[in-house]
C-alpha positions in Angstrom: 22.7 2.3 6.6 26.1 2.1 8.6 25.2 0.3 12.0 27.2 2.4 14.6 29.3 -0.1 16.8 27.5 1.6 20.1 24.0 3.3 20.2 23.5 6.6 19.2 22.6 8.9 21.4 20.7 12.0 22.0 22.0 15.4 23.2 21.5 14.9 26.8 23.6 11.4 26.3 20.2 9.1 26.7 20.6 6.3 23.9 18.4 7.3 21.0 15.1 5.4 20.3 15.1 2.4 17.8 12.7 4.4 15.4 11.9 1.8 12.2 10.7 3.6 9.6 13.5 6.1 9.9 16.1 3.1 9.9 14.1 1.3 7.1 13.7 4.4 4.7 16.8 6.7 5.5 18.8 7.3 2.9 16.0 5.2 0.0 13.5 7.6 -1.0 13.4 6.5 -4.7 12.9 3.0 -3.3 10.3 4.3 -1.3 8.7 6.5 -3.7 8.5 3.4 -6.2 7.3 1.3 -3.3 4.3 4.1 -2.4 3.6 4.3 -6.1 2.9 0.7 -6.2 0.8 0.6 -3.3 -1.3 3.8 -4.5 -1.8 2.0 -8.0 -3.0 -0.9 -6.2 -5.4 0.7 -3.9 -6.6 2.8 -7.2 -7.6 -0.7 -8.3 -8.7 -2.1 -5.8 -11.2 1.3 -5.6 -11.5 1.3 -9.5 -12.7 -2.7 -9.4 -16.5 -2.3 -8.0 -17.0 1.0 -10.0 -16.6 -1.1 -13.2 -18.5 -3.8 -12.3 -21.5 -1.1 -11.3 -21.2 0.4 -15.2 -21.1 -3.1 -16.5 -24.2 -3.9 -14.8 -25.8 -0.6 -16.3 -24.5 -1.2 -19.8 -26.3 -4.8 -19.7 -29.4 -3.3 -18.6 -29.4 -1.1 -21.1 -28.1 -2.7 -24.1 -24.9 -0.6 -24.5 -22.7 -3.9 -24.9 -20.2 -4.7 -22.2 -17.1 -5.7 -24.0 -15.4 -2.3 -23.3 -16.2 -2.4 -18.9 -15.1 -6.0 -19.5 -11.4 -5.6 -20.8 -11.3 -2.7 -18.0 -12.5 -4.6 -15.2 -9.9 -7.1 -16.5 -7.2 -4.8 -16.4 -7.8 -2.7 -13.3 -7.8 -6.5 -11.7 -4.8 -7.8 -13.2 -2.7 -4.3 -12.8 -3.6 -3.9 -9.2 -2.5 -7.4 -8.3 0.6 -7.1 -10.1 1.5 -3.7 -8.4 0.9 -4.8 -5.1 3.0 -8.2 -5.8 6.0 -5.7 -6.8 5.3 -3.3 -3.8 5.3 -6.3 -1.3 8.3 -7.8 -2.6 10.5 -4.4 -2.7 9.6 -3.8 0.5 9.9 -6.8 2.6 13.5 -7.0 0.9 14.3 -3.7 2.3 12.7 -5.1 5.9 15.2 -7.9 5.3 18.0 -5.8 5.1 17.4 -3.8 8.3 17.1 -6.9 10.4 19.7 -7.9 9.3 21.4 -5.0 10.2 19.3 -4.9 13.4 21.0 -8.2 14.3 24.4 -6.8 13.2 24.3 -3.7 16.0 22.6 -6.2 18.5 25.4 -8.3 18.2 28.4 -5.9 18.2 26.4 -3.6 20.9 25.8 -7.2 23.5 30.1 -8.1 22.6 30.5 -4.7 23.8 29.0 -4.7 27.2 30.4 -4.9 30.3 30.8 -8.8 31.8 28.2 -8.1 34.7 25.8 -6.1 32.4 25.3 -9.2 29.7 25.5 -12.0 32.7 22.6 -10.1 34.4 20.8 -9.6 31.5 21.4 -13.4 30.4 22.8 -15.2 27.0 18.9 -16.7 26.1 17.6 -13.5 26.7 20.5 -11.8 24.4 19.9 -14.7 22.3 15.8 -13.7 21.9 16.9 -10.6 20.1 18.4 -12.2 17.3 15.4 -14.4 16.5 12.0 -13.9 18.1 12.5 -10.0 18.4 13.9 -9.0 15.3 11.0 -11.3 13.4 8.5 -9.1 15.4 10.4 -6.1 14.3 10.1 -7.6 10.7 6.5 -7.8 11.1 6.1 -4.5 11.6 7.9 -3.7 8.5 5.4 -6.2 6.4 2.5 -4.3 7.3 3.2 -1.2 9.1 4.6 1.3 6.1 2.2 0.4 3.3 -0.1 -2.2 4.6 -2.0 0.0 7.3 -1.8 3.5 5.3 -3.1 1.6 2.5 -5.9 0.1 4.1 -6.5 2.8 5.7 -6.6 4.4 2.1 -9.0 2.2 0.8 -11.3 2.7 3.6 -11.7 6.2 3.0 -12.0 6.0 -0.6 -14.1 3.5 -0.4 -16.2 5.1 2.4 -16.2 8.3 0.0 -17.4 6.4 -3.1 -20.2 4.8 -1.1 -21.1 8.2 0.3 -21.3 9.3 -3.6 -23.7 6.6 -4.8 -25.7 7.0 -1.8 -25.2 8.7 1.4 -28.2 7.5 2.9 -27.0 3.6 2.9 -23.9 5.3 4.2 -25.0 6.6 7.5 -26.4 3.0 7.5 -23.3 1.5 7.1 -21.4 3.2 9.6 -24.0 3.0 12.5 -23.8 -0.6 12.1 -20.2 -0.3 12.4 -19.8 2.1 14.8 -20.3 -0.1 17.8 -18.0 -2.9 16.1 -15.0 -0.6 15.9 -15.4 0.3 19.7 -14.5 -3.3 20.9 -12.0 -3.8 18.7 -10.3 -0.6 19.9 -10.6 -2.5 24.0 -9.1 -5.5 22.5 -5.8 -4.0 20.8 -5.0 -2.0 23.5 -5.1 -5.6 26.0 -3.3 -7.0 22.8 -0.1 -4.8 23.6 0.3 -5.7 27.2 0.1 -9.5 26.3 2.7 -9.0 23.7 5.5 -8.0 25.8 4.5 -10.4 28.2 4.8 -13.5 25.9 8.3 -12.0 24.5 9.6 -11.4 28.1 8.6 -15.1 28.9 9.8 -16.8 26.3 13.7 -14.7 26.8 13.4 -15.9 29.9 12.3 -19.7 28.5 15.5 -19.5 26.3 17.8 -18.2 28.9 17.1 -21.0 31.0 17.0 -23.9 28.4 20.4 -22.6 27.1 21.6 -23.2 30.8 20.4 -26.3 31.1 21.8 -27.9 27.9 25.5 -26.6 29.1 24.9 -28.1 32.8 23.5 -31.8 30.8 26.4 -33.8 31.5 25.3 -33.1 35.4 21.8 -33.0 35.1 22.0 -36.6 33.2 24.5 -37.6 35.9 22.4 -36.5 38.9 19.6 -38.2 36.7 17.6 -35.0 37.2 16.6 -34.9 33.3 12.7 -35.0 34.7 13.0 -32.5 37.4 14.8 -30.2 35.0 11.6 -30.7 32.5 9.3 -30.0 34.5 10.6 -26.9 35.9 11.4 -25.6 32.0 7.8 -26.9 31.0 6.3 -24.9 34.0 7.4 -21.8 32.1 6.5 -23.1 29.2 3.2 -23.9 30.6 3.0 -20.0 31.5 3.9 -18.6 28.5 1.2 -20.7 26.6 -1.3 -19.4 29.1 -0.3 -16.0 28.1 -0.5 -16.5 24.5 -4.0 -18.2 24.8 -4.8 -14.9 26.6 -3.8 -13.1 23.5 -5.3 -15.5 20.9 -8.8 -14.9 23.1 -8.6 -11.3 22.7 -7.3 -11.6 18.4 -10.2 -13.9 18.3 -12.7 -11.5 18.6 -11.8 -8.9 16.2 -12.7 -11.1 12.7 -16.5 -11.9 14.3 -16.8 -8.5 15.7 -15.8 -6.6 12.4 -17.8 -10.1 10.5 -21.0 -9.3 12.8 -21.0 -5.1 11.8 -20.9 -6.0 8.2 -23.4 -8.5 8.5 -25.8 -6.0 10.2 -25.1 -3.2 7.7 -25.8 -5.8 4.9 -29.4 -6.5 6.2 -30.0 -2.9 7.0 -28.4 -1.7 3.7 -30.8 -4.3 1.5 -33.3 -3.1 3.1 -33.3 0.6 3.0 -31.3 0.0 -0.4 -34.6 -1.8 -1.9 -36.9 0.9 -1.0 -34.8 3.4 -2.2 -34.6 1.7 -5.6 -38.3 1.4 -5.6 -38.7 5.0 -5.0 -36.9 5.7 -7.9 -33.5 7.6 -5.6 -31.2 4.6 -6.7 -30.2 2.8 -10.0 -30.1 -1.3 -10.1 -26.4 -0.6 -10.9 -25.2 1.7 -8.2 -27.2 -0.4 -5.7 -25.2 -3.5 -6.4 -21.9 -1.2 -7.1 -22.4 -0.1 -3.2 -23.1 -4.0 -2.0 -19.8 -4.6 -3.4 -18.3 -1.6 -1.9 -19.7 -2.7 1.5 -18.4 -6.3 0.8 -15.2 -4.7 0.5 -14.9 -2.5 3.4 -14.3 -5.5 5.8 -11.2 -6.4 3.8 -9.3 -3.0 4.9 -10.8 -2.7 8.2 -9.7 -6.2 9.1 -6.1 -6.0 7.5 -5.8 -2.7 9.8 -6.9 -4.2 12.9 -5.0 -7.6 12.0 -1.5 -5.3 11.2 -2.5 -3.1 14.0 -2.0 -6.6 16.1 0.9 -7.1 14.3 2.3 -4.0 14.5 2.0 -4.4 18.6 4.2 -7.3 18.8 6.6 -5.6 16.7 6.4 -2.1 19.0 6.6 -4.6 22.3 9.9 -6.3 20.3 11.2 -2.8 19.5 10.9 -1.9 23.1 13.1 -4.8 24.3 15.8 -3.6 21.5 16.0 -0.2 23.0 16.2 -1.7 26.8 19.4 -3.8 25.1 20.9 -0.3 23.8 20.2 1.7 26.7 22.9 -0.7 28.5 26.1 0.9 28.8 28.8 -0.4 26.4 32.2 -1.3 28.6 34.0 1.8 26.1 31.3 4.7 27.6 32.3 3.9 31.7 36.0 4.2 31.1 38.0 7.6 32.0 39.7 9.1 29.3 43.6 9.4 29.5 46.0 12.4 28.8 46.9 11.1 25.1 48.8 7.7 24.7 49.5 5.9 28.2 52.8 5.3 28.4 54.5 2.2 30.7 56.7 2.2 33.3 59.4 -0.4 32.4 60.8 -0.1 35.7 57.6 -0.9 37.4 55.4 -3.9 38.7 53.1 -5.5 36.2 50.1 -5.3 38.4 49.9 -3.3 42.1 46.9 -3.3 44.6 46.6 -0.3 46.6 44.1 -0.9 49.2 41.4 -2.4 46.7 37.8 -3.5 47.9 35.3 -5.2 45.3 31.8 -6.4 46.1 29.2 -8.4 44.0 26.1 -6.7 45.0 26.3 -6.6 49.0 28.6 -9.7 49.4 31.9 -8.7 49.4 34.9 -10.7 47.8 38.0 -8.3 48.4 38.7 -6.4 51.5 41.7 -3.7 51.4 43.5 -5.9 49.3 47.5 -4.8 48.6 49.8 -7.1 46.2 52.1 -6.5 43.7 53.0 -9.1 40.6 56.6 -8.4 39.6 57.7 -7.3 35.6 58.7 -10.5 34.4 59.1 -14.4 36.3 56.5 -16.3 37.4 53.6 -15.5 40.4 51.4 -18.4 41.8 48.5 -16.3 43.7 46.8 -19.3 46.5 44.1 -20.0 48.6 40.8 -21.7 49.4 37.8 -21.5 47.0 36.2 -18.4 46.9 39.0 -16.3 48.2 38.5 -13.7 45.6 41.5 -15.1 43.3 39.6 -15.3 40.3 38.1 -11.4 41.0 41.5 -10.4 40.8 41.9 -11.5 37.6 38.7 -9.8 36.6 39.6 -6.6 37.7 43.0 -6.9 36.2 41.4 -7.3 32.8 38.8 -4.2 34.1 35.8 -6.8 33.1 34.6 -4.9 36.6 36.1 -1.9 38.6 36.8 -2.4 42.5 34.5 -0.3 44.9 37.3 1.4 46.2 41.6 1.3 46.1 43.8 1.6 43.1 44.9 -0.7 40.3 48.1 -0.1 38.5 49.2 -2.2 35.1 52.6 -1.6 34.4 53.2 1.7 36.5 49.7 3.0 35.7 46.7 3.6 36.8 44.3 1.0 35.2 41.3 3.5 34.9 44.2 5.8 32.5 44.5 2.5 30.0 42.0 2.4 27.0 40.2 -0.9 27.3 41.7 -2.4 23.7 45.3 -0.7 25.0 45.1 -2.5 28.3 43.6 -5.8 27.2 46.2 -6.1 24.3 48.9 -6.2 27.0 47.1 -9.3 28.7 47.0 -12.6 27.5 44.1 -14.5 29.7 43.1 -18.0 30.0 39.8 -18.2 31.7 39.0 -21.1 34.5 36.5 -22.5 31.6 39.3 -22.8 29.7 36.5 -21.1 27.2 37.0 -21.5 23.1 34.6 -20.8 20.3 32.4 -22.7 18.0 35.2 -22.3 15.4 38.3 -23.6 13.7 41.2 -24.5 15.2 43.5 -22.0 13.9 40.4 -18.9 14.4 40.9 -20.2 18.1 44.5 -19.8 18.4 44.8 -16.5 16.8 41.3 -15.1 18.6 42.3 -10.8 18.6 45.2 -11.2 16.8 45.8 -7.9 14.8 48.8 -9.9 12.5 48.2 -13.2 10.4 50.0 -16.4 12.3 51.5 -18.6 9.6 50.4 -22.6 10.0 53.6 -23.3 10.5 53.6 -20.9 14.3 50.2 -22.3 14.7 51.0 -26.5 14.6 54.3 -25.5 16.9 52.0 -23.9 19.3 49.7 -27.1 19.2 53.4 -29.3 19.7 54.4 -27.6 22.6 50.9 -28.3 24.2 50.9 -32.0 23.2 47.8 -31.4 20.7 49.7 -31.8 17.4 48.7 -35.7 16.9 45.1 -35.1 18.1 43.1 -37.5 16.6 40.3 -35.2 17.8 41.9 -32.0 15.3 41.2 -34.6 12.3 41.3 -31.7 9.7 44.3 -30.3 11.5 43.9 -26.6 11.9 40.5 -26.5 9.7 38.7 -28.6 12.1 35.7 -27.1 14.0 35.4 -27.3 17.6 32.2 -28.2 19.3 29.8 -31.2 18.7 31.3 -34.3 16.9 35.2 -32.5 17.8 34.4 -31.5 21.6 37.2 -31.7 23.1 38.0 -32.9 26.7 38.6 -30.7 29.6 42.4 -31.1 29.6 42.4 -30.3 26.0 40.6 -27.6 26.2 43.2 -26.1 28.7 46.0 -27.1 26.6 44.2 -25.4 23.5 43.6 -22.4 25.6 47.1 -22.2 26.9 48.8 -22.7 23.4 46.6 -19.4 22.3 48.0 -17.3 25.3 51.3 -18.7 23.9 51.0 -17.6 20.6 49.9 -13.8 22.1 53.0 -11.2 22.4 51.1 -9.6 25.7 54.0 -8.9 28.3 51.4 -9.9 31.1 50.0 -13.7 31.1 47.1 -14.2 33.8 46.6 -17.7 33.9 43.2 -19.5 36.2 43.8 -22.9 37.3 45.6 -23.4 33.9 46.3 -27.4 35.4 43.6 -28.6 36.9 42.5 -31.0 34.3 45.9 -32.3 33.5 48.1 -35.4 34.2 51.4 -35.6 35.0 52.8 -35.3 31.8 50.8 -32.6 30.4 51.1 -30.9 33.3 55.3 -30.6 32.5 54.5 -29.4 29.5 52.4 -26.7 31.0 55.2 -26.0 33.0 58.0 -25.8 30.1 55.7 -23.4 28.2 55.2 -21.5 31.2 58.6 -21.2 32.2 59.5 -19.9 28.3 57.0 -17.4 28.9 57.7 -15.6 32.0 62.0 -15.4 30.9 60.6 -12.1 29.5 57.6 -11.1 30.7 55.0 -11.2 33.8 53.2 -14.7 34.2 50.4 -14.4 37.3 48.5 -18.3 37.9 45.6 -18.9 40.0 47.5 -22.6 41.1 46.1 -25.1 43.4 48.8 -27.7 42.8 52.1 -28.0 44.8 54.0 -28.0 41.4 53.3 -24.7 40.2 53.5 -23.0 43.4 56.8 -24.4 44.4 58.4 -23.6 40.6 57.4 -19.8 40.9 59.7 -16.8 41.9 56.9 -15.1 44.0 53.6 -16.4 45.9 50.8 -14.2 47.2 48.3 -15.8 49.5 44.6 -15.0 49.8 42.5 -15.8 52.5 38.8 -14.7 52.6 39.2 -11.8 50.0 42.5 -10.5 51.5 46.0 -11.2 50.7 47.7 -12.6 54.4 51.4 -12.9 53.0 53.7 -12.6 49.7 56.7 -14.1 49.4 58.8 -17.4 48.1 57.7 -20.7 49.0 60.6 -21.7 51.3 59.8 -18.1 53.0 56.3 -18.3 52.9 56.4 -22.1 54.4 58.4 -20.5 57.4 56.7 -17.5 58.5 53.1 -17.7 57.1 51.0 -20.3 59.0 48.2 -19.6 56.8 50.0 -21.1 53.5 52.1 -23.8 55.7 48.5 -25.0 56.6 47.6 -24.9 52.9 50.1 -27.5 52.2 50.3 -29.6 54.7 46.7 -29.8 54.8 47.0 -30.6 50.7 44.9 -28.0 49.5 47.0 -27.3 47.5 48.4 -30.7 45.9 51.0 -32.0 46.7 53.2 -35.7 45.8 54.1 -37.5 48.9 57.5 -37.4 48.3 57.7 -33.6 48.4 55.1 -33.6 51.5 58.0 -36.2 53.7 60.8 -34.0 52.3 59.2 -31.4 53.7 58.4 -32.8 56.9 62.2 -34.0 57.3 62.8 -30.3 56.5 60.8 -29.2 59.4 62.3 -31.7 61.7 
């Protein structure tokens, strides 16, 4: 089956309903057929199996010989196991391949959504899908296709056959029943609700463990290893409650189902023994119908045990479609008139009047700036001044309240996401790189293949080349034994936005982690790159600032001046306070040169 890289969706543009037997069978029916074939020879035998044994019984009694009923109950034993072995296997395969493909779409569809959309819904919980969900979704598969129309088969033939060798002990049978099947109804549909409660909990569990083991280095510094324990085995503690909830309720389905049978059997030898004294029922078809009876718990149990099953599975498929129903960053974009085309003569980025809020809190009030074409901008100010948002809504990982955004003459909205973001080359404050190679790093969304020899002069130019962390050179895999530092990492990080050909470099604290001599080589790389194109850096050090053509400076989520330093240092107290004050740092060389300056 092709997974579509978004959800489908129905005529009125709702995302269409994960439905699994459609997924699992479209496009198989001679694998299904053979499956159902299978399955129908196996239930034959598993029907045929008592029958024989009843004739056998009748041929000893009455001297016929039982070689023949012998060999048959032989075969219909051996040819029903065998089919259902082949049935099985065929069809957990093909449950195999659809959660595969399941993972596959859940994948592509949570890399596709919008940076707010998977932070709120939370990388455990994203993670849950992958494992715990798709194995309930697997389950279903096991047991839901053949398993429960099979037993449910059996049940009726077998019901049938007992009502042909004596209808009497069958109305026995099912009285005793009767009352049996009515709490076991109760108990599946409390099943359900426990189901999505345990999956829901244990998202959540993951979500927060996952956070924890990123934040370790300052939960083992703050020595808060214990604290963070305890909260994590709280929920831990909840879930397990939960799930003995559940195994109380699944508990009493075996007894329950055990006890009806056992009530049936008493009733049955009774009324079966007078009825054979009367002369209404054969030794043979007596015992034929006690094994019939033995056998109906065996499909009424595997139903109610897949019916179980098939509850996690539905609670599992319900959490699936609440992850496709979120909207994928492609389906909230406007569409353009044809190919957008830039303005060569205009800014890289402009702010017209731009507002952005998380929630109610808001981080940008009427913001207005403009980031010339090529040359180097250093945007400043205090933690939480709303510099990083900028940068988010440059790359449109969010879209401001109100105002305008224009990349290179146009209006953001107008770019295709994949147009827009090749034409930005961005190096997150995290300085964030995958659990991958080297070289897979360095050319991440690169559309052309970057010869090794591009790749090592990248890694020069940053100071990484000798590494003796990058022991397999451009092979080696980042992450565990080769975790790098945090000044690496921005120097890795910075040497892929080197290797990118995007005229627009956005840049978040790309020196914070870096010593002096690092930090020139930032600045060398950086001044290579903005000769011909558009460099914007969230700076907090002197340096940086100083060395660009063009400063904007942000105070409380709205830009208070633009300019050049020297300007800027003369006619915006706001910034002059910055540096004197060394927020932003500063050697105090350049801080007395400054105040002889000023004197």
């Amino acid at each position: 089956m092709h997974i579509p890289e978004t959800p489908n969706t129905n005529t009125d543009g709702r995302p269409e309903r994960l439905l699994i037997l459609r997924e699992i069978f479209r496009g198989r029916r001679v694998r299904l057929a053979s499956i159902m074939l299978l399955a129908l020879a196996s239930t034959a035998g598993t029907l045929l199996l008592p029958w024989t044994v009843g004739h056998l019984l009748s041929a000893i009694q009455q001297g016929e010989g039982f070689s023949r009923w012998t060999w048959l109950m032989i075969a219909v034993g051996i040819g029903s196991g065998t089919a259902n072995a082949a049935g099985t296997y065929l069809l957990s395969r093909m449950g195999h391949r659809l959660v595969c493909r399941l993972r596959v779409r859940s994948m592509r569809h949570s890399l596709r959504l919008g940076v707010r959309a998977a932070r709120e819904e939370g990388t455990g919980n994203l993670a849950t899908r992958l494992t715990s969900d798709a194995g309930a979704v697997k389950s279903i598969i096991d047991v839901g296709p053949i398993q429960i129309p099979m037993a449910m088969i059996t049940l009726v033939g077998t019901l049938v056959i007992m009502g042909v060798l004596d209808w009497v002990l069958l109305l026995i049978t099912l009285g005793a029943f009767l009352v049996a099947l009515g709490i076991v109804t109760v108990v599946v549909v409390g099943l359900r609700r426990k189901y999505l409660a345990i999956q829901e909990g244990v998202g959540a569990l993951t979500e927060d463990f996952v956070a924890a083991m990123e934040a370790l280095t300052i939960i083992k510094a703050h020595g808060a290893e214990d604290a963070v324990s305890a909260r994590l085995s709280g929920q831990a503690d909840r879930i397990a409650e939960t799930e003995i909830g559940a195994s109380r309720l699944e508990a009493l389905m075996v007894p329950v189902i055990t006890l009806g049978q056992q009530v049936a059997l008493v009733a049955v030898i009774l009324g079966g023994g007078a009825r054979i004294v009367s002369g209404d029922l054969s030794l043979g078809s007596f015992v034929a119908f006690l094994l019939y009876l033995f056998q109906l718990v065996a499909p009424l149990i595997m139903a109610m045990s897949a019916t179980n099953t098939v509850q996690m599975g539905l609670a599992a498929r319900k959490r699936f479609d609440d992850l496709f129903a979120l909207p994928v960053e492609q389906a909230e974009r406007a569409a353009g008139d044809g190919d957008v085309v830039p303005d060569e003569h205009a800014p890289a980025v402009r702010f017209e009047g731009v507002t952005f809020a998380y929630g109610e809190e808001p981080v940008l009030r009427q913001v207005n700036l403009e980031v010339p074409a090529r040359g180097l901008t250093a945007m400043v100010g205090l933690s939480g001044s709303g510099k990083t948002t900028v940068l988010g809504l440059i790359e449109r990982f969010m879209d401001p309240d109100s105002g305008r955004i224009e990349v290179f003459g146009q209006d953001a909205t107008r770019w295709p996401l994949e147009a827009l973001r090749r034409r930005l080359a961005y190096v997150d404050q995290g300085n964030t790189l995958l659990r991958d190679t080297v070289r897979n790093n360095l050319t991440l969304g690169q559309d052309v293949p970057v010869d090794d020899e591009a790749l090592v002069d990248a890694l020069r130019r940053v100071g990484l080349e000798e590494s003796a962390l990058l022991e397999e050179g451009l092979d080696t895999v980042l992450g565990g034994a080769h975790d790098l530092s945090g000044g690496q990492r921005q120097r890795l990080a910075l040497a892929r936005a080197s290797l990118s050909d995007a005229p627009l470099i956005l840049l978040d604290e790309p020196s914070s982690q870096l010593d002096s001599v690092n930090e020139q080589l930032l600045r060398g790389l950086v001044d290579d790159m903005a000769r011909e194109r558009a460099v914007l850096v969230v700076a907090h050090r002197m340096s940086t600032v100083r060395h660009a053509a063009h400063v904007i400076v942000m105070d409380a989520g709205e830009v208070v001046a633009q300019g050049c330093h020297d300007d800027l240092m003369l006619t915006c107290p706001r910034y002059a306070e910055l540096v004197q004050g060394q927020a932003l740092k500063i050697a105090d060389e350049t801080v007395a040169a400054m105040a002889g300056a000023d004197r």
